[in-house]
N, CA, C and O atoms as a GROMACS GRO file, in nm:
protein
  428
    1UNK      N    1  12.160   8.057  11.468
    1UNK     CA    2  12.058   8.136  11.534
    1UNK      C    3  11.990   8.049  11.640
    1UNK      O    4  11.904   7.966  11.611
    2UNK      N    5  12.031   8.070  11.755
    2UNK     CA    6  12.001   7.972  11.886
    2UNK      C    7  11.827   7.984  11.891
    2UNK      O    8  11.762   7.886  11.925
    3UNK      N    9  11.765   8.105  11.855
    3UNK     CA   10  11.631   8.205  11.914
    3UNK      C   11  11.574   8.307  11.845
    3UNK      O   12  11.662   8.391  11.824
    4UNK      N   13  11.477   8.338  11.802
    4UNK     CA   14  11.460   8.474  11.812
    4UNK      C   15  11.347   8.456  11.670
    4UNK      O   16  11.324   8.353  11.606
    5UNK      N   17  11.298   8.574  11.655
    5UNK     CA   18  11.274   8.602  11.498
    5UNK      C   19  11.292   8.724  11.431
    5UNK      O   20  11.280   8.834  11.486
    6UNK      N   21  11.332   8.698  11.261
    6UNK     CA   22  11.352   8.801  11.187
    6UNK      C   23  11.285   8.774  11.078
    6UNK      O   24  11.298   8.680  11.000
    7UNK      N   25  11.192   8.890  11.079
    7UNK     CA   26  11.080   8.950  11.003
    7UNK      C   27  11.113   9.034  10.894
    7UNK      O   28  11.197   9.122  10.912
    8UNK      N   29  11.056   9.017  10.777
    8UNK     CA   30  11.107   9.115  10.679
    8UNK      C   31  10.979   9.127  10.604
    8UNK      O   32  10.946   9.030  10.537
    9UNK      N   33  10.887   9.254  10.607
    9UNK     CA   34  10.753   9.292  10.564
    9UNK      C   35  10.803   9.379  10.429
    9UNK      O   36  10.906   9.440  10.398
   10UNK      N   37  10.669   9.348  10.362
   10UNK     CA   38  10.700   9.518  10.290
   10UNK      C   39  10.512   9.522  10.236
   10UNK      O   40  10.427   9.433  10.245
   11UNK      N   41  10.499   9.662  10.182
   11UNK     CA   42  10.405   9.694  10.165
   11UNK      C   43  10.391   9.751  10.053
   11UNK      O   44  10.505   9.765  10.008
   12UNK      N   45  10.289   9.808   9.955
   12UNK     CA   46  10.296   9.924   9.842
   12UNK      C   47  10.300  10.058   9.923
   12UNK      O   48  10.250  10.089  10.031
   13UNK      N   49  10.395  10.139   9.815
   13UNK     CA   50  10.407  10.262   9.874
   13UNK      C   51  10.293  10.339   9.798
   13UNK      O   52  10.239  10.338   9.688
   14UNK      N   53  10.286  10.404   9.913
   14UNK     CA   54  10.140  10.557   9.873
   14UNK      C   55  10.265  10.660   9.864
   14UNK      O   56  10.348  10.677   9.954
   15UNK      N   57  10.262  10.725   9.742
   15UNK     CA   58  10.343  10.828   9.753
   15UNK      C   59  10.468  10.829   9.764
   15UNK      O   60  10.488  10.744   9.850
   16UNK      N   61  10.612  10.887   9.720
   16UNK     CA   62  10.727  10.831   9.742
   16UNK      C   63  10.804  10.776   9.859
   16UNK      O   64  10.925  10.754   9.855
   17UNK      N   65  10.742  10.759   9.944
   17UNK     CA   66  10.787  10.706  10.111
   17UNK      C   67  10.920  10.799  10.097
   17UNK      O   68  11.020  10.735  10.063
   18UNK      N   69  10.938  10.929  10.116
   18UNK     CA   70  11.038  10.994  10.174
   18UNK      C   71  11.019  11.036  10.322
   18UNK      O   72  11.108  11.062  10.402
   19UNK      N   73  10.858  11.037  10.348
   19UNK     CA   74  10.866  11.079  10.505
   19UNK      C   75  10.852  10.909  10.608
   19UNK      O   76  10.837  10.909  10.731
   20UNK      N   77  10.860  10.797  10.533
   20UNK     CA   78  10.869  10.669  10.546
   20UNK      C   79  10.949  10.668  10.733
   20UNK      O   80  10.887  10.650  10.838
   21UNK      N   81  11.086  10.690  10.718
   21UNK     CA   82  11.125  10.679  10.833
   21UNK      C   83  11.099  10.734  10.951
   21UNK      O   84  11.110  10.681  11.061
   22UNK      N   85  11.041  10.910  10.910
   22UNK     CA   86  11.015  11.000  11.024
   22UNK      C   87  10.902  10.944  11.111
   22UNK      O   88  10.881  10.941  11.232
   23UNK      N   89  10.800  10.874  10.935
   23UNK     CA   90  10.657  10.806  11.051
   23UNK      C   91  10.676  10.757  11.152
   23UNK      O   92  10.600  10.786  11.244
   24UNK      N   93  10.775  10.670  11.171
   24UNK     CA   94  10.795  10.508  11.207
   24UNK      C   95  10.870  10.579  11.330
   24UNK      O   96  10.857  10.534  11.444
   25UNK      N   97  10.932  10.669  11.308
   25UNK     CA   98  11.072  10.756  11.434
   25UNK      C   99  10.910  10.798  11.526
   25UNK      O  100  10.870  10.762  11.637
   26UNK      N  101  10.859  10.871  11.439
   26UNK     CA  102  10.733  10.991  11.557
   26UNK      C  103  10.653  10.869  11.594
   26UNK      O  104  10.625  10.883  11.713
   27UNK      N  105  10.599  10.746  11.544
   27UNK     CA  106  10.486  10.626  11.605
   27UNK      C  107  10.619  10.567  11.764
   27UNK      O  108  10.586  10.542  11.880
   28UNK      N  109  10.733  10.564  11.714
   28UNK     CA  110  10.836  10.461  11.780
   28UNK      C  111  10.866  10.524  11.941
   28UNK      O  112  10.902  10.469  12.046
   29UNK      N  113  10.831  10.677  11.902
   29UNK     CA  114  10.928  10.779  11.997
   29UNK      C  115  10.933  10.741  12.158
   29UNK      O  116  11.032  10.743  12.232
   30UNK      N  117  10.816  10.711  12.184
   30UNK     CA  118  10.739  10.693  12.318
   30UNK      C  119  10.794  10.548  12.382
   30UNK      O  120  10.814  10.544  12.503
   31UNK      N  121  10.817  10.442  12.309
   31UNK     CA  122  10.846  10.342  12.290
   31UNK      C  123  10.929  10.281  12.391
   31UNK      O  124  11.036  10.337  12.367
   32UNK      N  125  10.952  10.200  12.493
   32UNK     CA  126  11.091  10.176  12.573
   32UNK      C  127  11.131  10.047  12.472
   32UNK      O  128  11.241  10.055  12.417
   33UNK      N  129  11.077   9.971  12.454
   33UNK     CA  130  11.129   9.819  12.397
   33UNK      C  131  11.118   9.864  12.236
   33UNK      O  132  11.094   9.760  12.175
   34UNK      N  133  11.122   9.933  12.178
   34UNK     CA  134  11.077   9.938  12.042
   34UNK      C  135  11.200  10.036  12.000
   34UNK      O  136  11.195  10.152  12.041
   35UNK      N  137  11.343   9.984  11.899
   35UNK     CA  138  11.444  10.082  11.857
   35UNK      C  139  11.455  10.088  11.738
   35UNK      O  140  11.500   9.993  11.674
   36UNK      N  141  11.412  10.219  11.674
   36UNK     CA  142  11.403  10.203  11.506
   36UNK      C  143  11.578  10.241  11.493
   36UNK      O  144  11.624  10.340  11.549
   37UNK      N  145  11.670  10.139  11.408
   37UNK     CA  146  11.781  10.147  11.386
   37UNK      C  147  11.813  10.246  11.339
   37UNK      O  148  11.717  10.320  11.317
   38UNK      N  149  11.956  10.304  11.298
   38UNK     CA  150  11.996  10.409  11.222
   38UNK      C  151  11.998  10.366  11.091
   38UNK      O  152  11.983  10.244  11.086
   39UNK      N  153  12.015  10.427  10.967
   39UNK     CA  154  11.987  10.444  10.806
   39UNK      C  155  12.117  10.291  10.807
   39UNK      O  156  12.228  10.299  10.860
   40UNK      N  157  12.063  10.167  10.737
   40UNK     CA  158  12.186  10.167  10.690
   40UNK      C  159  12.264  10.033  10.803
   40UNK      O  160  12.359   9.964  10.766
   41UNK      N  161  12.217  10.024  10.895
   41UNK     CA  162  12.211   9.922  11.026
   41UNK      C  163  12.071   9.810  11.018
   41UNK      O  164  11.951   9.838  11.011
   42UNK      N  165  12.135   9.683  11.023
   42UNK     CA  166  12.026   9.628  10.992
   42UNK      C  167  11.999   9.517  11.118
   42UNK      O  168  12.097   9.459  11.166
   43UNK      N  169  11.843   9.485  11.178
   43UNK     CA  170  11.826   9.455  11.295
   43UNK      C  171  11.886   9.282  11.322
   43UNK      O  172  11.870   9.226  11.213
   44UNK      N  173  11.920   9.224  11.381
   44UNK     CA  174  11.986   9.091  11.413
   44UNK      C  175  11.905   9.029  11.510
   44UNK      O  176  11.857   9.115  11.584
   45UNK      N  177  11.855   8.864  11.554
   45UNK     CA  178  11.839   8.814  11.668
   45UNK      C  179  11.906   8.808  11.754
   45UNK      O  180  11.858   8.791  11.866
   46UNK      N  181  12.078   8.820  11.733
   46UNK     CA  182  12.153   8.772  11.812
   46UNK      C  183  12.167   8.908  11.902
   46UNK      O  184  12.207   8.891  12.017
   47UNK      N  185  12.136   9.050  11.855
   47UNK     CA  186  12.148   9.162  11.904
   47UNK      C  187  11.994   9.194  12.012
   47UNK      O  188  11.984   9.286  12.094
   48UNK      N  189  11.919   9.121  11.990
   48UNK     CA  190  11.777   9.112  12.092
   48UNK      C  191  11.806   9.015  12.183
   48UNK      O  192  11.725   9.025  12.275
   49UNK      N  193  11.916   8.887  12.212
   49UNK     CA  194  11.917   8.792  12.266
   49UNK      C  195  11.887   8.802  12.402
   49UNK      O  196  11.999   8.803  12.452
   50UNK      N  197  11.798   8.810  12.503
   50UNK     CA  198  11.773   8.835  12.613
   50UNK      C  199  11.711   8.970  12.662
   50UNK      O  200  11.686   9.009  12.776
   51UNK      N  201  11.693   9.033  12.530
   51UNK     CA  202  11.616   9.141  12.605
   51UNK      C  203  11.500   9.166  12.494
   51UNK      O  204  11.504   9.148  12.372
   52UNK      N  205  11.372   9.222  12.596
   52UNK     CA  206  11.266   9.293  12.576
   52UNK      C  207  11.258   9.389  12.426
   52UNK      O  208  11.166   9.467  12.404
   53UNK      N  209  11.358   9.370  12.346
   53UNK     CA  210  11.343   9.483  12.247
   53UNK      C  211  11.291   9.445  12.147
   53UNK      O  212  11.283   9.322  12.143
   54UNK      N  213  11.228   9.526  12.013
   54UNK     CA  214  11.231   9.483  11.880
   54UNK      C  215  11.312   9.597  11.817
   54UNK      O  216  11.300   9.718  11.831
   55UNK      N  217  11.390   9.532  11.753
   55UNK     CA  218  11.501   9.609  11.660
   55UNK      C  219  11.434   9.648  11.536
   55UNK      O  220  11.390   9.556  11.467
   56UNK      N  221  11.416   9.782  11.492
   56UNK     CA  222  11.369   9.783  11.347
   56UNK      C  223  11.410   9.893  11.276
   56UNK      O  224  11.437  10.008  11.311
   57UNK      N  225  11.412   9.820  11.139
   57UNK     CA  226  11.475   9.930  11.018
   57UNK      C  227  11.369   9.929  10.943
   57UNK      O  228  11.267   9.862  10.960
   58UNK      N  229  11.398  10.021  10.839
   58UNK     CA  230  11.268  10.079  10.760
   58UNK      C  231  11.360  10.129  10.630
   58UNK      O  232  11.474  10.175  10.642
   59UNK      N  233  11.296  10.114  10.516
   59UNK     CA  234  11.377  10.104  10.387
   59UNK      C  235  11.279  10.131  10.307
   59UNK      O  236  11.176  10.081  10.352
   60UNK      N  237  11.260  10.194  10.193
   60UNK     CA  238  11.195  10.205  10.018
   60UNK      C  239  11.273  10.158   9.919
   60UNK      O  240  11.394  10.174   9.904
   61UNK      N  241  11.207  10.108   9.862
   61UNK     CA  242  11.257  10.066   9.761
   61UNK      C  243  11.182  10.136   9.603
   61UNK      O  244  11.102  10.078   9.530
   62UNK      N  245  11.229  10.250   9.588
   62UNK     CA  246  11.156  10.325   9.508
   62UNK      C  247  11.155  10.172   9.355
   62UNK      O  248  11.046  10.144   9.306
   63UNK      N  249  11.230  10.128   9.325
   63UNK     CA  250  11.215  10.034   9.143
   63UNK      C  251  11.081  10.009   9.185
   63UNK      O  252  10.982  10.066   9.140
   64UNK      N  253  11.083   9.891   9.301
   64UNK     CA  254  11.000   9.811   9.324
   64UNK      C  255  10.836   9.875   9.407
   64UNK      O  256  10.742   9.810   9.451
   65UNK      N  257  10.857  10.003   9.402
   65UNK     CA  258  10.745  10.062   9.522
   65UNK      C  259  10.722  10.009   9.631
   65UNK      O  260  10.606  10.025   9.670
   66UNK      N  261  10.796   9.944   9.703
   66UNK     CA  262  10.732   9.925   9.828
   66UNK      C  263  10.846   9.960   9.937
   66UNK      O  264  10.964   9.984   9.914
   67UNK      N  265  10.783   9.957  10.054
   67UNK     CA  266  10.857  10.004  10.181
   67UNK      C  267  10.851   9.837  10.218
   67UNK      O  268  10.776   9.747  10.181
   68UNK      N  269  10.974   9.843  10.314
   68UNK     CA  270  11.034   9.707  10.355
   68UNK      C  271  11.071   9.759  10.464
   68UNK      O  272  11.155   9.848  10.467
   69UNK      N  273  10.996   9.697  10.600
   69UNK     CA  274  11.034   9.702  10.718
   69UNK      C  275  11.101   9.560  10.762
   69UNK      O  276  11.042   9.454  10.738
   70UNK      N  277  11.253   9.563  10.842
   70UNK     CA  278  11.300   9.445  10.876
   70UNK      C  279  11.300   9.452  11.048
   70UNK      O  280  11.362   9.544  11.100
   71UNK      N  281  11.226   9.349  11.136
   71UNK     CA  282  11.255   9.376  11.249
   71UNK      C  283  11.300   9.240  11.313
   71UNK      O  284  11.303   9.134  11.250
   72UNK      N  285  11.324   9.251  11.407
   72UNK     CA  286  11.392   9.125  11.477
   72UNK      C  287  11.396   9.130  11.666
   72UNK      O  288  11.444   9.215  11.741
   73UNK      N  289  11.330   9.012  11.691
   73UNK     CA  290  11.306   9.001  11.813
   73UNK      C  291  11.346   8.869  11.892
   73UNK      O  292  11.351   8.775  11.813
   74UNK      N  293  11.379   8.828  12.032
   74UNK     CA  294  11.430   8.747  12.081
   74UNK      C  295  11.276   8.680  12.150
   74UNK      O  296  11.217   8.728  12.247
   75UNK      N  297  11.246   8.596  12.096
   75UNK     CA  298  11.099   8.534  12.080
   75UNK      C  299  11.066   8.429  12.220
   75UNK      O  300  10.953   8.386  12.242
   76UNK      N  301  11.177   8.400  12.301
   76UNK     CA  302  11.135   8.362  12.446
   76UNK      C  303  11.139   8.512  12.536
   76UNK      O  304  11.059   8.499  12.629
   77UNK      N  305  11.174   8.587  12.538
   77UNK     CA  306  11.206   8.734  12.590
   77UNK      C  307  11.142   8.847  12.593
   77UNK      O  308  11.131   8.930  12.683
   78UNK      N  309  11.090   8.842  12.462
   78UNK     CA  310  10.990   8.971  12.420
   78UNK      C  311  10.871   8.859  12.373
   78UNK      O  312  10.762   8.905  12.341
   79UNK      N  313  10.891   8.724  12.368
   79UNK     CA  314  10.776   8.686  12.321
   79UNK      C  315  10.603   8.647  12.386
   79UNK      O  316  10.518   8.708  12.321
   80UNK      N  317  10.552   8.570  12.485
   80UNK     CA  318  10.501   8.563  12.561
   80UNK      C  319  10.522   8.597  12.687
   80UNK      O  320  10.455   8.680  12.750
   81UNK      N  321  10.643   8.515  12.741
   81UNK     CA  322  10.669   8.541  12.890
   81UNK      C  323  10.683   8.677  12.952
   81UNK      O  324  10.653   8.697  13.069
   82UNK      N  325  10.752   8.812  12.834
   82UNK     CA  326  10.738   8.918  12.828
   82UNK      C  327  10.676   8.993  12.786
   82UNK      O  328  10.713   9.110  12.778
   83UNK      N  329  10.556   8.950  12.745
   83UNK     CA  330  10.446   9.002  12.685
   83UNK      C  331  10.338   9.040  12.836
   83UNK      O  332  10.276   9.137  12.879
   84UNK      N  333  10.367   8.891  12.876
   84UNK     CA  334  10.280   8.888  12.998
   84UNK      C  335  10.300   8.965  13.109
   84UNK      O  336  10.208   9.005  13.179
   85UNK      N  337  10.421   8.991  13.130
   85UNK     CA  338  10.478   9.070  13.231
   85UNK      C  339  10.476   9.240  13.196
   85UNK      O  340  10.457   9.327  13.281
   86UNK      N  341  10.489   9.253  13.112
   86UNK     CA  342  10.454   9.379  13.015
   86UNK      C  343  10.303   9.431  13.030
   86UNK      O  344  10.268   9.547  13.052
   87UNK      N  345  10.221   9.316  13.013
   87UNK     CA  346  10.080   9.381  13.017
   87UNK      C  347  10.044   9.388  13.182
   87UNK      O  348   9.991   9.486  13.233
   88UNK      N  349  10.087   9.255  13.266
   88UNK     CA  350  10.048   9.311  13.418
   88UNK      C  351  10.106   9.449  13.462
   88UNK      O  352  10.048   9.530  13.533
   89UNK      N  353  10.240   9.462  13.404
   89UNK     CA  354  10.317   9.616  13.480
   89UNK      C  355  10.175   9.723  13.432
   89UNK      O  356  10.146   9.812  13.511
   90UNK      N  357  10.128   9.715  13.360
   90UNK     CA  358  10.007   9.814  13.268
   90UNK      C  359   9.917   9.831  13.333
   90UNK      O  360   9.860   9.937  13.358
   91UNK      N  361   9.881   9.667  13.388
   91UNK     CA  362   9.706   9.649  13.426
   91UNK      C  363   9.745   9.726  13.561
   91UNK      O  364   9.664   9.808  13.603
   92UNK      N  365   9.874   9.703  13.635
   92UNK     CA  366   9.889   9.720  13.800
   92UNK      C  367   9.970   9.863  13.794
   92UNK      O  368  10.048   9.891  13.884
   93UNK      N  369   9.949   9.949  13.691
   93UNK     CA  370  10.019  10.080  13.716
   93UNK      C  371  10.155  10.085  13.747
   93UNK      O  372  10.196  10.186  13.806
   94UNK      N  373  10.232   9.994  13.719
   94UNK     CA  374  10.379   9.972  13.738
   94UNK      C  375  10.395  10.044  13.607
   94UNK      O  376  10.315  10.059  13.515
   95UNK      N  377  10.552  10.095  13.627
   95UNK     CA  378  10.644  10.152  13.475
   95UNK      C  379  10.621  10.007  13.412
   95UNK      O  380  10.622   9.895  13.461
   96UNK      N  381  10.601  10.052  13.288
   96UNK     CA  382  10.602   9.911  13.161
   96UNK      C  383  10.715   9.836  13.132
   96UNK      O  384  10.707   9.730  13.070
   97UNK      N  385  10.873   9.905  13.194
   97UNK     CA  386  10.998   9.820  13.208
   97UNK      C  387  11.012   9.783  13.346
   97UNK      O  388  11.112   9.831  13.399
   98UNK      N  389  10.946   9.718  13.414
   98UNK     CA  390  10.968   9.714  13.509
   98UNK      C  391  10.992   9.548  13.524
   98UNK      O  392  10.898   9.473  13.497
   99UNK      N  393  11.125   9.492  13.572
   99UNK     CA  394  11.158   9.334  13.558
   99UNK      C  395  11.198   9.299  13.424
   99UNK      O  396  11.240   9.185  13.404
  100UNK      N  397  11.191   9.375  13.339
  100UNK     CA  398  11.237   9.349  13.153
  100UNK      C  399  11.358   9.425  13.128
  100UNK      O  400  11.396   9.542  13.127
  101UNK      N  401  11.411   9.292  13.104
  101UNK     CA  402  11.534   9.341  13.014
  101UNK      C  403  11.572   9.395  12.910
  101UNK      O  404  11.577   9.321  12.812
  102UNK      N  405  11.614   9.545  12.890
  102UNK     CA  406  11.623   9.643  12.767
  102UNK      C  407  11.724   9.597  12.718
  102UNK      O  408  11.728   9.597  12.595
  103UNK      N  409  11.845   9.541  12.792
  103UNK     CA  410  11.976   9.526  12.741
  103UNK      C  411  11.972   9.439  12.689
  103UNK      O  412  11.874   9.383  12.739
  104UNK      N  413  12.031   9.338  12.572
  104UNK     CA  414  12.073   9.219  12.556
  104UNK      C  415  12.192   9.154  12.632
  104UNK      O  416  12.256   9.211  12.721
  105UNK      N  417  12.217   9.010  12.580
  105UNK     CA  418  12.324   8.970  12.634
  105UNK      C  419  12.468   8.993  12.516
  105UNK      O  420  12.586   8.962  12.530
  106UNK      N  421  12.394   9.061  12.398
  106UNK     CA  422  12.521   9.047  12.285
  106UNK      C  423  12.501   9.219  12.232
  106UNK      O  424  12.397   9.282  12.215
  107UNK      N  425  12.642   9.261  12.217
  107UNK     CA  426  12.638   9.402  12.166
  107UNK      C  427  12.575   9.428  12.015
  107UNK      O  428  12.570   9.542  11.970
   0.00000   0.00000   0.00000
């Protein structure tokens, strides 16, 4: 792993987290840099390597009650230097991808 970071949270669940993923889909929707994975796909650094994204999955673990979010980000890319550039496109009314790389360099 040349870069990046991978995060693996979890929380107590309120309730059986069956609407767990839809939350995270309807908070994510709007999102350009933010891709909640499909069921079952799990997020990688090497798959953020050069671009602006955070990769994230979302999981329950009914034994254990908690929800486990795993995300993963390319931490020179999306980390400051694109953070910064992210918030001027904001402050100066530019689109928020504007100069950021959505794509990576690895499929």
């Amino acid at each position: 792993m040349p870069r990046g970071i991978l995060a693996t949270c979890s929380a107590p669940l309120v309730g059986d987290g069956a609407d767990a993923r839809e939350v995270y889909a309807k908070a994510f929707a709007g999102e350009p840099f933010v891709h909640l994975l499909p069921e079952g796909e799990w997020p990688s650094t090497a798959a953020t390597l050069g671009a602006n994204t955070a990769l994230v999955q979302v999981a329950v673990d009914p034994d254990a009650r908690r929800l486990v979010v795993v995300a993963a980000i390319d931490n020179l890319t999306k980390g400051t230097a694109g953070g910064a550039i992210q918030s001027m496109n904001i402050a100066l009314g530019l689109p928020e991808t504007a100069g950021l790389p959505v794509a990576g360099v690895a499929p």
